[in-house]
mmCIF file of the N, C-alpha and C atoms, coordinates in Angstrom:
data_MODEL
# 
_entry.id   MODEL 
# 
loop_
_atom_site.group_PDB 
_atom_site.id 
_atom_site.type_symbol 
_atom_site.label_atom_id 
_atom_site.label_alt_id 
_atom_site.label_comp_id 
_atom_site.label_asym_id 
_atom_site.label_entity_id 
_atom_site.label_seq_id 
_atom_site.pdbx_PDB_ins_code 
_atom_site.Cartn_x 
_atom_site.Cartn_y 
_atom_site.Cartn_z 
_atom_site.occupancy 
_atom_site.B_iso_or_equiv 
_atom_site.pdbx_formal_charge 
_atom_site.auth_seq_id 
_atom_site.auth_comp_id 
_atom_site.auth_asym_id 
_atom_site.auth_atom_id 
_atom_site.pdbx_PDB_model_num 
ATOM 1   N N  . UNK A 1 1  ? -32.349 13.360 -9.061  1.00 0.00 ? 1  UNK A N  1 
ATOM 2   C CA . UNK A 1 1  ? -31.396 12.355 -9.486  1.00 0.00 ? 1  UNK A CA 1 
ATOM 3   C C  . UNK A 1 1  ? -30.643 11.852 -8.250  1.00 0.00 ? 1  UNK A C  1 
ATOM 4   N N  . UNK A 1 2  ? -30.810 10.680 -7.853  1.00 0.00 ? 2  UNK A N  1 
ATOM 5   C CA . UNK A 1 2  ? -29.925 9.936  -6.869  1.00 0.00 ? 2  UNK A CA 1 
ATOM 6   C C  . UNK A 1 2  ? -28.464 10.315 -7.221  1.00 0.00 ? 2  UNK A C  1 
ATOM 7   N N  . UNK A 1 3  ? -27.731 10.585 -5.772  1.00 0.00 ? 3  UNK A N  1 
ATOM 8   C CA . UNK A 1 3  ? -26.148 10.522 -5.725  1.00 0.00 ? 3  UNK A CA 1 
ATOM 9   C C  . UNK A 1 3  ? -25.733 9.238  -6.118  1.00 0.00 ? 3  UNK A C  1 
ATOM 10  N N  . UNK A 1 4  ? -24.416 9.225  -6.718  1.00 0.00 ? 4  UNK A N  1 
ATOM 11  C CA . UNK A 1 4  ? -23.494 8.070  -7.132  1.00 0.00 ? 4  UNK A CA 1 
ATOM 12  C C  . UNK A 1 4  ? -23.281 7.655  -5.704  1.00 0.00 ? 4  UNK A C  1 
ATOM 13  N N  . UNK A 1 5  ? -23.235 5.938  -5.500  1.00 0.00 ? 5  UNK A N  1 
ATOM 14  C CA . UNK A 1 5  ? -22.256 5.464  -4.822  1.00 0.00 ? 5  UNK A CA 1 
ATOM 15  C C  . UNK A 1 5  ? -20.989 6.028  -4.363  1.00 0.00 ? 5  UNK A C  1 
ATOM 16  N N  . UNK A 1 6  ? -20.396 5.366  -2.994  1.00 0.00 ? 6  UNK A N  1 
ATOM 17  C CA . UNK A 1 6  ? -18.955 6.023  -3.182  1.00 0.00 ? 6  UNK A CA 1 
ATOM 18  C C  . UNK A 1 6  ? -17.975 5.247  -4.052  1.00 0.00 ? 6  UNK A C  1 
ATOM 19  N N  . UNK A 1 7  ? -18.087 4.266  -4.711  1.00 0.00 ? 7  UNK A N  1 
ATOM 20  C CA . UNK A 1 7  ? -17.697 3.281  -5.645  1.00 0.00 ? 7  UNK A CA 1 
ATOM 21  C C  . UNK A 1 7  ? -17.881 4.246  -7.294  1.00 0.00 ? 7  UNK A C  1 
ATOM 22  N N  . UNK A 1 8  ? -19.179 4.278  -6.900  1.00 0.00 ? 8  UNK A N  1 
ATOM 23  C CA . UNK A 1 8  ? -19.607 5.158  -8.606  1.00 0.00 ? 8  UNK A CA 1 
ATOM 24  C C  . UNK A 1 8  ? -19.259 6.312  -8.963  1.00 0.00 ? 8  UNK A C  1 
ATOM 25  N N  . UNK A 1 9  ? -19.148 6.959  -7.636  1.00 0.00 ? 9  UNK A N  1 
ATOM 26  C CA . UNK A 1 9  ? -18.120 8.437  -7.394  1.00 0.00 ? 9  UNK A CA 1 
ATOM 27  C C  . UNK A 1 9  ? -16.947 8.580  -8.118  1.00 0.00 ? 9  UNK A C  1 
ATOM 28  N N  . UNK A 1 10 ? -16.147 7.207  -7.700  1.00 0.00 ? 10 UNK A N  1 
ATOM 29  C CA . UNK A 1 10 ? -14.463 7.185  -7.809  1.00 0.00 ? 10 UNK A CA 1 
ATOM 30  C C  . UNK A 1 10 ? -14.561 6.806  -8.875  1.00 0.00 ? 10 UNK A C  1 
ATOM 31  N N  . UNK A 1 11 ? -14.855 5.905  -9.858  1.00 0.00 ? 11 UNK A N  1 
ATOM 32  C CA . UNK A 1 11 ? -15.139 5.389  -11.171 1.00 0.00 ? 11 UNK A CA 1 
ATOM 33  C C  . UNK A 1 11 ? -15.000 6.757  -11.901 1.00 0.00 ? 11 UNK A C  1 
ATOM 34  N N  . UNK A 1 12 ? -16.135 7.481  -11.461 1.00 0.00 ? 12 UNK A N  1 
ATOM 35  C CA . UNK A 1 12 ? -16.654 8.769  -12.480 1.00 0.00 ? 12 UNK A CA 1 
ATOM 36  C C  . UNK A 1 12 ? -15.236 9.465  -12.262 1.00 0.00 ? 12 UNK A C  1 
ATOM 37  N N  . UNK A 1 13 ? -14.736 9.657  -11.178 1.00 0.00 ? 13 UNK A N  1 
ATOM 38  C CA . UNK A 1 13 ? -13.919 10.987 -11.200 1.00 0.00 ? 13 UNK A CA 1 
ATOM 39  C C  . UNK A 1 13 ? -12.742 11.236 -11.975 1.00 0.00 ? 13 UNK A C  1 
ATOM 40  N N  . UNK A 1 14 ? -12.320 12.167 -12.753 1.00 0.00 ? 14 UNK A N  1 
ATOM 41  C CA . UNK A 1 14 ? -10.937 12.240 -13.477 1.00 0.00 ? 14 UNK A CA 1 
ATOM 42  C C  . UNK A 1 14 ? -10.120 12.216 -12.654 1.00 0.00 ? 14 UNK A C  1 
ATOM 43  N N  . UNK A 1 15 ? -9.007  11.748 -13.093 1.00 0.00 ? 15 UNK A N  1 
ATOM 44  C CA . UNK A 1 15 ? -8.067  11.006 -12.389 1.00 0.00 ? 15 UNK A CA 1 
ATOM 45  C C  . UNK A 1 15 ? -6.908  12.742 -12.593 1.00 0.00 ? 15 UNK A C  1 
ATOM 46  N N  . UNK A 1 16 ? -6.494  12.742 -10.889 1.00 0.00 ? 16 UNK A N  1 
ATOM 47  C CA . UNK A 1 16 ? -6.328  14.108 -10.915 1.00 0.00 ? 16 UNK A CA 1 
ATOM 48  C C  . UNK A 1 16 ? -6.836  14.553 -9.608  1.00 0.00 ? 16 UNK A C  1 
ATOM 49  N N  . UNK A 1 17 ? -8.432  14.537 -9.421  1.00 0.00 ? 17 UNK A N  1 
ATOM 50  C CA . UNK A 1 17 ? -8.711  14.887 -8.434  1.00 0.00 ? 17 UNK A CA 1 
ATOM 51  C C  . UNK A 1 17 ? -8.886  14.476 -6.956  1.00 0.00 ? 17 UNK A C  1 
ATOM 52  N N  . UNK A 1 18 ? -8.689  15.750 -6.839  1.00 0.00 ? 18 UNK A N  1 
ATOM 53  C CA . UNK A 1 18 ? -8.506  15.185 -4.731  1.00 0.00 ? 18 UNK A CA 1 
ATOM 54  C C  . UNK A 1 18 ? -9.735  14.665 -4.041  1.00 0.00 ? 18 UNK A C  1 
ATOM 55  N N  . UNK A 1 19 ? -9.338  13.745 -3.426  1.00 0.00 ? 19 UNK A N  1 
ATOM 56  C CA . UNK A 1 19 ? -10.650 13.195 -3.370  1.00 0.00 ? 19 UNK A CA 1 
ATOM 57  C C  . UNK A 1 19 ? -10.173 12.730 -1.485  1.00 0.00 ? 19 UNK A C  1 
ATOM 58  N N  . UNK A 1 20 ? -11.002 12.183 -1.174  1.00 0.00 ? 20 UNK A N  1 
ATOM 59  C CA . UNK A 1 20 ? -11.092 11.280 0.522   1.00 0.00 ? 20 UNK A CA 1 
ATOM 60  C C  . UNK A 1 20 ? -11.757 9.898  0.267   1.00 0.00 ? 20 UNK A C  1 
ATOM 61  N N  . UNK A 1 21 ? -11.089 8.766  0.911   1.00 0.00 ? 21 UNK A N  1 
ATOM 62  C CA . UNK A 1 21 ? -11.778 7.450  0.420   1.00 0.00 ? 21 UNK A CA 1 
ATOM 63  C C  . UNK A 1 21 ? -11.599 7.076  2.221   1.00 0.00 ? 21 UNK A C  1 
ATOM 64  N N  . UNK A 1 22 ? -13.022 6.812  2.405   1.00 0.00 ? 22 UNK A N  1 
ATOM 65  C CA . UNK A 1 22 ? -13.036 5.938  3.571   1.00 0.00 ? 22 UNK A CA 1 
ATOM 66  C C  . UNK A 1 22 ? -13.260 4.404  3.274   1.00 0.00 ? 22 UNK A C  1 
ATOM 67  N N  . UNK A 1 23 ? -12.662 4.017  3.807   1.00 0.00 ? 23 UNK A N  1 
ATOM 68  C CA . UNK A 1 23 ? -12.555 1.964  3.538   1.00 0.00 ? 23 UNK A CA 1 
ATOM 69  C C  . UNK A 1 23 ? -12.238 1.554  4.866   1.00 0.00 ? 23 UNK A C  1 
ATOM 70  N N  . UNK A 1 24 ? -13.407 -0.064 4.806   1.00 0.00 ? 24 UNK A N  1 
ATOM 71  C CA . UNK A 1 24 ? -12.533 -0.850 6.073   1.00 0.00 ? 24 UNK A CA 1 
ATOM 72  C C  . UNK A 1 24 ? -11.784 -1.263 5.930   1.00 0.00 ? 24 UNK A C  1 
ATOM 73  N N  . UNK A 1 25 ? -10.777 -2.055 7.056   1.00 0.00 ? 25 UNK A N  1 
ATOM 74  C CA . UNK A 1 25 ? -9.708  -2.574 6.945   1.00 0.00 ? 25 UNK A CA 1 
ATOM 75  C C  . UNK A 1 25 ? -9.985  -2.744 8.596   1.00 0.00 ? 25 UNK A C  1 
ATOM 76  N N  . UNK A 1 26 ? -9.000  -4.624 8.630   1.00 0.00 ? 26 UNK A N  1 
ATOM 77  C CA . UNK A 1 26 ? -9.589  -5.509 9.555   1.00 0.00 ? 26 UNK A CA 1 
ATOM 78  C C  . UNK A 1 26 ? -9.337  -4.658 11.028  1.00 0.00 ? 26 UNK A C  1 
ATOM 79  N N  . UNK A 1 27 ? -10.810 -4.732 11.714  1.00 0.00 ? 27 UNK A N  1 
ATOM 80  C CA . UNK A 1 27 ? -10.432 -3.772 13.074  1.00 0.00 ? 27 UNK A CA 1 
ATOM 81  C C  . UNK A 1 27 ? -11.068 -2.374 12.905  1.00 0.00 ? 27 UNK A C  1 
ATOM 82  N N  . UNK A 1 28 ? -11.378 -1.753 11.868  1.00 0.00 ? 28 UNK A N  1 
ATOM 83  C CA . UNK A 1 28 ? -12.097 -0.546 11.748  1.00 0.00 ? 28 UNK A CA 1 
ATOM 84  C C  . UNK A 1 28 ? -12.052 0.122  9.997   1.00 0.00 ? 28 UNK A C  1 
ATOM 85  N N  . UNK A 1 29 ? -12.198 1.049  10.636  1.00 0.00 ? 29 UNK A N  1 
ATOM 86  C CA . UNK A 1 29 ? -12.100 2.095  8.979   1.00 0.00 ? 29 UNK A CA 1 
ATOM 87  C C  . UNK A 1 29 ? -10.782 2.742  8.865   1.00 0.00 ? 29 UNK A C  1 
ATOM 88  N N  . UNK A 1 30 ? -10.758 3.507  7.734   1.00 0.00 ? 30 UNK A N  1 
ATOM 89  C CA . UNK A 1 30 ? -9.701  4.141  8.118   1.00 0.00 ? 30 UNK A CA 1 
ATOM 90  C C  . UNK A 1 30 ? -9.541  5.497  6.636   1.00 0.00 ? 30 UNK A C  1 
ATOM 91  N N  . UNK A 1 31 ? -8.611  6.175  6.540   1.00 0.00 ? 31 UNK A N  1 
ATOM 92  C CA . UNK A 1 31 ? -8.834  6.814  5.292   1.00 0.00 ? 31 UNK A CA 1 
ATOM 93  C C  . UNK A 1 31 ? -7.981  7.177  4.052   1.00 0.00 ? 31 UNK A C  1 
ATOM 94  N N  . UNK A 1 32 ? -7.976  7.088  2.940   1.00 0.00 ? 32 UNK A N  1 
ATOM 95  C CA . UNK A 1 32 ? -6.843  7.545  2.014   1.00 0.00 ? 32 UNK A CA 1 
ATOM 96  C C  . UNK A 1 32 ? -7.224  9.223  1.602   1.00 0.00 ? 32 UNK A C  1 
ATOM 97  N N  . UNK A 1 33 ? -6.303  9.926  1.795   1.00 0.00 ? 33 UNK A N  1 
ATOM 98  C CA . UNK A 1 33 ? -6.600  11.425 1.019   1.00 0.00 ? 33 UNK A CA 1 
ATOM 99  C C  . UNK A 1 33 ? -5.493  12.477 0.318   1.00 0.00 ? 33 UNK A C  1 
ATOM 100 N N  . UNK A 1 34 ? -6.230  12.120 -1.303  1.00 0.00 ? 34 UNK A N  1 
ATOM 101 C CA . UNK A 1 34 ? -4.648  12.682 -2.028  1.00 0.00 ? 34 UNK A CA 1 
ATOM 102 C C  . UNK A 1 34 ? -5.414  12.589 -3.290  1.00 0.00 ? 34 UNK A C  1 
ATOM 103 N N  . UNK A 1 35 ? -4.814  12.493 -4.125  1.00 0.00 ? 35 UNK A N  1 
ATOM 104 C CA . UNK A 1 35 ? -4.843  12.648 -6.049  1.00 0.00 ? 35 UNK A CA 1 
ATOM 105 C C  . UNK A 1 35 ? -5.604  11.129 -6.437  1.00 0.00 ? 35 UNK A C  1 
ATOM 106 N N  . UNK A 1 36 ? -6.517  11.215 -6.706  1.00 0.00 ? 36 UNK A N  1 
ATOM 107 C CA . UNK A 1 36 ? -6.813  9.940  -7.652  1.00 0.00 ? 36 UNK A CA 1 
ATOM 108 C C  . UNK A 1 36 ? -6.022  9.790  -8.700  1.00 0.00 ? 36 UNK A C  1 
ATOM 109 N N  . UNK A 1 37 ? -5.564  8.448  -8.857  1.00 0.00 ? 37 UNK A N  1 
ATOM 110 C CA . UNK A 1 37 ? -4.861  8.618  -9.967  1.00 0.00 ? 37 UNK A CA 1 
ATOM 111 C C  . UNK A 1 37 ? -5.245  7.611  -11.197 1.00 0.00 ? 37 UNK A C  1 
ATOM 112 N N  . UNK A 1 38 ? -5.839  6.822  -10.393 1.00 0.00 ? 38 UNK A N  1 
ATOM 113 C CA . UNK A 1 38 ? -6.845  5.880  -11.315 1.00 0.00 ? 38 UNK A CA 1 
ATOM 114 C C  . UNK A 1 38 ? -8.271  4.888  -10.478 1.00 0.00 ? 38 UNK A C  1 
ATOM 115 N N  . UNK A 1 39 ? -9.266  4.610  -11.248 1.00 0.00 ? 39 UNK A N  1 
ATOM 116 C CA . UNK A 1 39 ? -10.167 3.506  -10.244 1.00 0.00 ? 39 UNK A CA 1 
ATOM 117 C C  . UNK A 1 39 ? -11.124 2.999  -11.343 1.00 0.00 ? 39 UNK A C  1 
ATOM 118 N N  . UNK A 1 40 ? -11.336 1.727  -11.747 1.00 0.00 ? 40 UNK A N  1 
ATOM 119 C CA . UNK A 1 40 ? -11.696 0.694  -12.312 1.00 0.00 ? 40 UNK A CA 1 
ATOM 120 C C  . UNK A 1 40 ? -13.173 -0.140 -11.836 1.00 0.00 ? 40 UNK A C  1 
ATOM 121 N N  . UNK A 1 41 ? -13.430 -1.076 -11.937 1.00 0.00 ? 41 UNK A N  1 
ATOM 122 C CA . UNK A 1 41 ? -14.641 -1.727 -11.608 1.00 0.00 ? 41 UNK A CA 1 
ATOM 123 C C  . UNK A 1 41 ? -14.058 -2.585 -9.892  1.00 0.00 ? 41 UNK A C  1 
ATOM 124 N N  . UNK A 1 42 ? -12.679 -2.798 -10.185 1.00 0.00 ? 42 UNK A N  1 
ATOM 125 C CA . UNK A 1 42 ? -12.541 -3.355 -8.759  1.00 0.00 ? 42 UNK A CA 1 
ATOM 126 C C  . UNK A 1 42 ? -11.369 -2.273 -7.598  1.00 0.00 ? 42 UNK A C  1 
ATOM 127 N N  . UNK A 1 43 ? -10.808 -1.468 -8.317  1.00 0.00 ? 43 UNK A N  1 
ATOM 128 C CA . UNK A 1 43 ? -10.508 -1.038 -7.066  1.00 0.00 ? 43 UNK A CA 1 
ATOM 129 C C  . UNK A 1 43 ? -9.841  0.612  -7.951  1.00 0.00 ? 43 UNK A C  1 
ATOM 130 N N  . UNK A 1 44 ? -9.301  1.181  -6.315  1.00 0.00 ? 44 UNK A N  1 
ATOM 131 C CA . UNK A 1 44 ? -8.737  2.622  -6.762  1.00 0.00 ? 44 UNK A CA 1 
ATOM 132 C C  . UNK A 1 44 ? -7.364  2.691  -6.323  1.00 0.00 ? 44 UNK A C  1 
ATOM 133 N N  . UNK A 1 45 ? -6.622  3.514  -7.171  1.00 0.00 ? 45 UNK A N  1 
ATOM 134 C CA . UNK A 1 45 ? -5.346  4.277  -6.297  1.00 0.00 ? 45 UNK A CA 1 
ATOM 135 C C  . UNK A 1 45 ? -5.683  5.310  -6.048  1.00 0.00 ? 45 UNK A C  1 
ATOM 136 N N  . UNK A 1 46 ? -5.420  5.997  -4.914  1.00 0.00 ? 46 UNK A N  1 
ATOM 137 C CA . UNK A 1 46 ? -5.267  7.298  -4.377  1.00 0.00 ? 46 UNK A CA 1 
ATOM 138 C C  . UNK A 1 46 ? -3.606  7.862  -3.906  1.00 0.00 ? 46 UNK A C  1 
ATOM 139 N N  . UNK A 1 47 ? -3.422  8.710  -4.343  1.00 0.00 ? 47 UNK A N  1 
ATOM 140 C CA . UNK A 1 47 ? -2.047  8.532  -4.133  1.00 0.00 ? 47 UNK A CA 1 
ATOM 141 C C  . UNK A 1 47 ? -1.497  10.017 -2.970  1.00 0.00 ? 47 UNK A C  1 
ATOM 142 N N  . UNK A 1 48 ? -1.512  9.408  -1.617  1.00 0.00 ? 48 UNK A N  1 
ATOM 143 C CA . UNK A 1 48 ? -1.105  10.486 -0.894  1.00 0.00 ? 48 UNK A CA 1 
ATOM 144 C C  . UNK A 1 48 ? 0.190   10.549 -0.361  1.00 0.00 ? 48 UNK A C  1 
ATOM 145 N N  . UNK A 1 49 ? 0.260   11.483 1.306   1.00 0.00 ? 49 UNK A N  1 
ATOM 146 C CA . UNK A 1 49 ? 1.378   12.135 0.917   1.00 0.00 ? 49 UNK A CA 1 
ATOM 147 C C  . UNK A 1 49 ? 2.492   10.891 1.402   1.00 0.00 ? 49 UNK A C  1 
ATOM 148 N N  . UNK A 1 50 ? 2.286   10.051 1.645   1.00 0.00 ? 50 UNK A N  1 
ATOM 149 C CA . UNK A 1 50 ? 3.026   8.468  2.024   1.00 0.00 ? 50 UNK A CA 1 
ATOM 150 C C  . UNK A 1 50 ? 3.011   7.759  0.983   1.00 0.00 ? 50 UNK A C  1 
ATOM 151 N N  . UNK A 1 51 ? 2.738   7.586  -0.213  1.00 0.00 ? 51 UNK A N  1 
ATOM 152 C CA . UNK A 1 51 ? 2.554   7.051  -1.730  1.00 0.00 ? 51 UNK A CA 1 
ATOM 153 C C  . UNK A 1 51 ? 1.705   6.756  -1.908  1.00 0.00 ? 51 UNK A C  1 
ATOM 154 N N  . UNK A 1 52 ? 1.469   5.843  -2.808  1.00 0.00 ? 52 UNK A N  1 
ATOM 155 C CA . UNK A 1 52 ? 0.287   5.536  -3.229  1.00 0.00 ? 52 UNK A CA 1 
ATOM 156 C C  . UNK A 1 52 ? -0.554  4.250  -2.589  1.00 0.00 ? 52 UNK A C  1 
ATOM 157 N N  . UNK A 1 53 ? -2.150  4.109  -2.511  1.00 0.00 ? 53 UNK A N  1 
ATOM 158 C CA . UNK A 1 53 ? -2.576  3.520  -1.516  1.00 0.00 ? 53 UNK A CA 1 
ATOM 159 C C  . UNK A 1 53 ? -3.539  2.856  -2.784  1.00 0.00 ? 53 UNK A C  1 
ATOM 160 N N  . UNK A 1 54 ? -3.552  1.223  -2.360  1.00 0.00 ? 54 UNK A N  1 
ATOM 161 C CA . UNK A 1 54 ? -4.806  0.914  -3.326  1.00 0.00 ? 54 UNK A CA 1 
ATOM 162 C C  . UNK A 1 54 ? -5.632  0.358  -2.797  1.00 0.00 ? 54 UNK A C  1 
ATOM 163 N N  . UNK A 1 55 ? -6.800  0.914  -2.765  1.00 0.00 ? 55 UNK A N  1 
ATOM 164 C CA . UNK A 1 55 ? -8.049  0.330  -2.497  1.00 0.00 ? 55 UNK A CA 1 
ATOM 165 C C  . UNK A 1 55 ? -9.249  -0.418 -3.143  1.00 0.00 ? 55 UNK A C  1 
ATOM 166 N N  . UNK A 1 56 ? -9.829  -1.385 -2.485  1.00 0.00 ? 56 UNK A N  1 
ATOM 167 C CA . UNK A 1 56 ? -10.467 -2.690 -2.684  1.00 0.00 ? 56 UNK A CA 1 
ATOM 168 C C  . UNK A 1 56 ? -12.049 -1.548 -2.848  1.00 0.00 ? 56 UNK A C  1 
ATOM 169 N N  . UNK A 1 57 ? -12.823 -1.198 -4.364  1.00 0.00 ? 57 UNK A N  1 
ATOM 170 C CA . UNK A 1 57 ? -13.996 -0.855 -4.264  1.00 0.00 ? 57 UNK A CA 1 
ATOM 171 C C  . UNK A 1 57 ? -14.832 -1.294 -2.883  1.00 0.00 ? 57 UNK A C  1 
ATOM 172 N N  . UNK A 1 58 ? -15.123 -2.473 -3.060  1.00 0.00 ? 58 UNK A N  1 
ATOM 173 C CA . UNK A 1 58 ? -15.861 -2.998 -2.124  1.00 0.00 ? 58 UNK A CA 1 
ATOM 174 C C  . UNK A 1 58 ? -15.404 -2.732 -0.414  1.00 0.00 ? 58 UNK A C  1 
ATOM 175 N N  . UNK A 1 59 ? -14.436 -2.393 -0.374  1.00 0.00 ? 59 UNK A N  1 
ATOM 176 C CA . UNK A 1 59 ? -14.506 -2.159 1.193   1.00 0.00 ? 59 UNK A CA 1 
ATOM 177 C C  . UNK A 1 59 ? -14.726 -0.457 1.084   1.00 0.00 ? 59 UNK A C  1 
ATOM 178 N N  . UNK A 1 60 ? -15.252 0.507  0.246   1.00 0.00 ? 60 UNK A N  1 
ATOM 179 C CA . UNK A 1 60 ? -15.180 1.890  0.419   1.00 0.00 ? 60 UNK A CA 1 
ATOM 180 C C  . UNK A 1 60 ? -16.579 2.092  1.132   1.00 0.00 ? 60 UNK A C  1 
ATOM 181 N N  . UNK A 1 61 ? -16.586 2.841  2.117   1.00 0.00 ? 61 UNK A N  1 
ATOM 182 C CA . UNK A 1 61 ? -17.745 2.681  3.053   1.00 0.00 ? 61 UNK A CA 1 
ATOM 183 C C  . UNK A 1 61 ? -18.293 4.349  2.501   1.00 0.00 ? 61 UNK A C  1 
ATOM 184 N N  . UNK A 1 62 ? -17.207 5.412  2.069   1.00 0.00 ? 62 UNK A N  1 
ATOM 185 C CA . UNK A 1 62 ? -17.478 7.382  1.657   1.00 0.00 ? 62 UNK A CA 1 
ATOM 186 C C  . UNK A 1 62 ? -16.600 7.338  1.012   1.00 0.00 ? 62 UNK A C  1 
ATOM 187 N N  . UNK A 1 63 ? -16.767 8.225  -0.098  1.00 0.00 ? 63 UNK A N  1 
ATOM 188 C CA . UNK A 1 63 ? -15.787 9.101  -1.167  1.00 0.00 ? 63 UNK A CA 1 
ATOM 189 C C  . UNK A 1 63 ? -16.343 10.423 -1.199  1.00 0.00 ? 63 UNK A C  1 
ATOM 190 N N  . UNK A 1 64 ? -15.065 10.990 -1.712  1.00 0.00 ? 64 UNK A N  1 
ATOM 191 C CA . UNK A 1 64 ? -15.617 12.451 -1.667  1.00 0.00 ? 64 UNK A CA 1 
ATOM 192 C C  . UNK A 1 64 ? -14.434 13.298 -2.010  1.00 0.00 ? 64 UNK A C  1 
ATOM 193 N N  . UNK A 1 65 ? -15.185 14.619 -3.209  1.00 0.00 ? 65 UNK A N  1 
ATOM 194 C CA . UNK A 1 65 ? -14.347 15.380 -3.478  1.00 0.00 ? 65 UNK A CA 1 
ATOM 195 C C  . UNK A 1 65 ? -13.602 16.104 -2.220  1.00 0.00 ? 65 UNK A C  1 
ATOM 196 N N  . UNK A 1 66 ? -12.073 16.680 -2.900  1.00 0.00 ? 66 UNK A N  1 
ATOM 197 C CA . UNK A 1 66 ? -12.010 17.656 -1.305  1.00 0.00 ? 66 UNK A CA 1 
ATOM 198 C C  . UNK A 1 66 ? -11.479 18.856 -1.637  1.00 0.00 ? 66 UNK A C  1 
ATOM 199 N N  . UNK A 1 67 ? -11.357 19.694 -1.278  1.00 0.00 ? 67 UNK A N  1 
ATOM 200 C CA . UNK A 1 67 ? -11.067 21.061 -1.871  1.00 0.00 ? 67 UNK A CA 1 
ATOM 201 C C  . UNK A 1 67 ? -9.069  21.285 -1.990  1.00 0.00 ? 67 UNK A C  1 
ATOM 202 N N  . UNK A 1 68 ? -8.138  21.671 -2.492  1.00 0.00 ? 68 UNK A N  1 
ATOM 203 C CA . UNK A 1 68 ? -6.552  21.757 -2.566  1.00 0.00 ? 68 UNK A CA 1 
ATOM 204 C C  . UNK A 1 68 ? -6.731  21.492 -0.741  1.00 0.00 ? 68 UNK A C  1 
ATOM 205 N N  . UNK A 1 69 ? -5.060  21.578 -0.397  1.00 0.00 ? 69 UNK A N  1 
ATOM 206 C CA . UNK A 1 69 ? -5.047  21.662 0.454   1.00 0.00 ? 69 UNK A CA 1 
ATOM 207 C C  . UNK A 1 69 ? -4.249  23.393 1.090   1.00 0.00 ? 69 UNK A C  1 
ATOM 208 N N  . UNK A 1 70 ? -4.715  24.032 2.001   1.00 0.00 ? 70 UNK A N  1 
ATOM 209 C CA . UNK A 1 70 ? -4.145  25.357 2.502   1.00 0.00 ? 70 UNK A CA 1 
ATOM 210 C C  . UNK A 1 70 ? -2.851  25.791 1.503   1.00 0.00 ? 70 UNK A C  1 
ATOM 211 N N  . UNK A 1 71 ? -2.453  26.629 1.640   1.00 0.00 ? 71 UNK A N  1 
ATOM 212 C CA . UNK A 1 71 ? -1.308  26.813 1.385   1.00 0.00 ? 71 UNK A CA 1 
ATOM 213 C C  . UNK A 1 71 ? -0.384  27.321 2.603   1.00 0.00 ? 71 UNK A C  1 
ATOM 214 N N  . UNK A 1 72 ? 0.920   26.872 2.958   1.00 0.00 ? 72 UNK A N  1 
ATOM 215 C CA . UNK A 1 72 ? 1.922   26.824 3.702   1.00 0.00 ? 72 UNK A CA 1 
ATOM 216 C C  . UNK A 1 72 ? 1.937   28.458 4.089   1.00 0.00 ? 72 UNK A C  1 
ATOM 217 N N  . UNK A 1 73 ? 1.678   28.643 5.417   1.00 0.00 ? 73 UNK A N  1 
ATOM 218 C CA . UNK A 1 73 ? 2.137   30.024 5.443   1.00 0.00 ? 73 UNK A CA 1 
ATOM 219 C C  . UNK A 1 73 ? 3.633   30.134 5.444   1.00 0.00 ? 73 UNK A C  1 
ATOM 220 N N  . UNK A 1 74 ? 4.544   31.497 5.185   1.00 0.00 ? 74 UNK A N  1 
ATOM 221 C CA . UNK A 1 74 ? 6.053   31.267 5.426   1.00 0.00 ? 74 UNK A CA 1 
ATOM 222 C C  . UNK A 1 74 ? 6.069   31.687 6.620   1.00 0.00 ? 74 UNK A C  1 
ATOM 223 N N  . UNK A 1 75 ? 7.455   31.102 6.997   1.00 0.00 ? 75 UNK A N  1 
ATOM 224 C CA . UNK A 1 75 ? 8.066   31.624 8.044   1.00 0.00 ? 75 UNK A CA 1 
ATOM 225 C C  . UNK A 1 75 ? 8.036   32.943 8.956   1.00 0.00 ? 75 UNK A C  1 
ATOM 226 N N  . UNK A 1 76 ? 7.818   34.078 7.680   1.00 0.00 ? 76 UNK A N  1 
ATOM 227 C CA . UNK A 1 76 ? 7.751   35.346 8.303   1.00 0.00 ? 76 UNK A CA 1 
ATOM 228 C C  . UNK A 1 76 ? 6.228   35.443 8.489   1.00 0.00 ? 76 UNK A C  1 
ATOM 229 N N  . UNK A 1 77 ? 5.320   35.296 8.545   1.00 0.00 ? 77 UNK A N  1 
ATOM 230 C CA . UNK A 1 77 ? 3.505   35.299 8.444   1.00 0.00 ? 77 UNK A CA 1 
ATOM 231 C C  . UNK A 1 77 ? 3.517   35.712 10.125  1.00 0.00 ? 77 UNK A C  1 
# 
């Protein structure tokens, strides 16, 4: 079975999960990585740790699940 698009990826995914969206933007690529929180036929929010970011389907070049992020060691570690 062929992989989803990175378009068909974000569509499919419950909204919730952490995901990585690479997209261009004029001058290069660049990346959103945080909570999907929704994505449609034309575009996605990803919502990281600077707010929420919306992206244009069509400029997503990779998507991709990503695992939590670390947890904070404390102070005393």
């Amino acid at each position: 079975m062929p992989s989803p698009t990175p378009a068909g990826f974000l569509r499919a995914a419950a909204p919730g999960t952490r995901v990585v969206v690479r997209y261009r933007i004029p001058g290069g690529l660049t990346d959103a990585l945080g909570e999907l929180v929704s994505a449609d036929d034309g575009e996605c929010t990803v919502r990281t740790k600077r707010g929420d970011v919306v992206v244009d389907l069509g400029a997503v070049t990779a998507a991709k699940e990503v695992p939590p992020p670390p947890r904070r060691r404390s102070r005393s570690d």
